[in-house]
C-alpha positions as CSV (number, residue, x, y, z in Angstrom):
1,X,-14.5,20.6,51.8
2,X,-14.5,19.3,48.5
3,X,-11.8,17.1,47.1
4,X,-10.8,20.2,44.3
5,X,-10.5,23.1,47.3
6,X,-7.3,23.9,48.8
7,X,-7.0,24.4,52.4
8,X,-6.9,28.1,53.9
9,X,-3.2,28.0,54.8
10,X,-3.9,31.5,57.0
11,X,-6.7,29.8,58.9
12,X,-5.9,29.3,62.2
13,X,-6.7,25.7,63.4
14,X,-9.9,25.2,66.0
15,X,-11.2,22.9,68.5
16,X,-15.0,21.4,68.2
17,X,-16.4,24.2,70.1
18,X,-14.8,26.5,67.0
19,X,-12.7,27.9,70.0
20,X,-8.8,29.0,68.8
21,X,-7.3,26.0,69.1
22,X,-4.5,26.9,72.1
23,X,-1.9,24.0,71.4
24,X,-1.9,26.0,67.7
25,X,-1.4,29.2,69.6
26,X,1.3,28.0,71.9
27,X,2.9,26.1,68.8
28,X,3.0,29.4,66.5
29,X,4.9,31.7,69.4
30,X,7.8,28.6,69.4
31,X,10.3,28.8,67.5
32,X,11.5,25.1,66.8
33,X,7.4,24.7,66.1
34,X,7.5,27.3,63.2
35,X,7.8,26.2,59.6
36,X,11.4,26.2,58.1
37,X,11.2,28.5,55.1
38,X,14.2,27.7,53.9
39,X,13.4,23.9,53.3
40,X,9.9,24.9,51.9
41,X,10.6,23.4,48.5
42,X,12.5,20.6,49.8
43,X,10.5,18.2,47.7
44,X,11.9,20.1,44.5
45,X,16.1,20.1,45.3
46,X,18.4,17.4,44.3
47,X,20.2,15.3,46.5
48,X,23.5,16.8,46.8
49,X,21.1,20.3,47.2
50,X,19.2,18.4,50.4
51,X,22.0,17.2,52.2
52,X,23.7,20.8,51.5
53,X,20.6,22.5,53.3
54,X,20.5,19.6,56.0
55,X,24.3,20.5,56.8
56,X,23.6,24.3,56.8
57,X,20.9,23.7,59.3
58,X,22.5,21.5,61.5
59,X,25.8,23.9,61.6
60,X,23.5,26.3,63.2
61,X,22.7,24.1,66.5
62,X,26.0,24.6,67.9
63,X,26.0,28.6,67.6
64,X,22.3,28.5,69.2
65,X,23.3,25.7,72.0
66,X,26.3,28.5,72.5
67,X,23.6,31.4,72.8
68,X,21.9,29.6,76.0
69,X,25.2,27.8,78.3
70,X,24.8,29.8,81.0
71,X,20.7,28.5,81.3
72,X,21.9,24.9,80.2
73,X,24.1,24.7,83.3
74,X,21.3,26.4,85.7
75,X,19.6,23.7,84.4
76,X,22.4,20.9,85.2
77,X,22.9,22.2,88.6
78,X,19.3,22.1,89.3
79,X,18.8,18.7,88.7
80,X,21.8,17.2,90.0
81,X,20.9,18.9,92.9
82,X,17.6,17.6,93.2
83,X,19.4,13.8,92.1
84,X,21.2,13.8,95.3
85,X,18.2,15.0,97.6
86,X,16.3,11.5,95.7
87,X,14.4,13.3,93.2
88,X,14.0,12.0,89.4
89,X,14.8,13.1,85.9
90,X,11.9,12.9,83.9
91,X,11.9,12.5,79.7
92,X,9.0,14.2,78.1
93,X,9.1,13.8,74.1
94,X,6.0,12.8,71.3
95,X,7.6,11.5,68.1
96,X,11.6,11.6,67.1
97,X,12.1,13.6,70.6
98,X,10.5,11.0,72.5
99,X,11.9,8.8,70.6
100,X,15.4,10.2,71.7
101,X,14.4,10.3,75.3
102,X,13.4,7.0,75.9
103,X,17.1,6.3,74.4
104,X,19.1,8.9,76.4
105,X,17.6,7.7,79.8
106,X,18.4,4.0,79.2
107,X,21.9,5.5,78.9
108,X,21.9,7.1,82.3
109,X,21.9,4.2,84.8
110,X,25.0,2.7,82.4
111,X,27.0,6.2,82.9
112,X,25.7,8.4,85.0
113,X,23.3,7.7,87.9
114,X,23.9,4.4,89.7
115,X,20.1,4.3,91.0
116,X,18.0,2.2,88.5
117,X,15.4,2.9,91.0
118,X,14.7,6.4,89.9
């Protein structure tokens, strides 16, 4: 590619083998992995403009936590249920979301499970 051409934005990304890439596959069918067209011009907004969009998006979270409760505490149950029996909680995360998880699980011998052993 030369330094004046612009990237095929429709391309789909591929491996060496110029196989379909299948992280990119799996990526495009997630949601939270899709871009955000509403903050596609971010770079051109004001301040007051960027923190109004940041709040509008994060005002949303709550409404789509809401949407899934019913799986969230499924999900609770489960692993509390497999705490007791001596099983582990295990933090997956790349980037900010590892990030977080590395964070939340130092939390969890302090308030919640009283086995630093797991």
């Amino acid at each position: 590619m030369s330094v004046d051409s612009q990237p095929n934005e429709n391309a789909k990304p591929t491996n060496s083998s110029s196989q379909p890439n299948p992280r990119y596959e799996l990526s495009s069918t997630l949601e939270t992995e899709k871009p955000n067209t509403a903050t596609h011009e971010i770079d051109l907004m004001s301040p007051l403009e960027i923190v109004t969009l940041m709040n509008e998006e994060d005002a949303k979270v709550a409404g789509a936590v809401k949407q899934e409760l019913l799986q969230i505490s499924k999900a609770v149950e489960e692993i509390a249920a497999r705490l007791r029996r001596g099983g582990r909680l295990i933090y997956m995360g790349a980037g900010t979301s590892g990030r977080l998880g590395v964070l939340d699980a130092a939390e969890c011998p302090l308030h919640l499970i009283r086995l630093p052993d797991r």
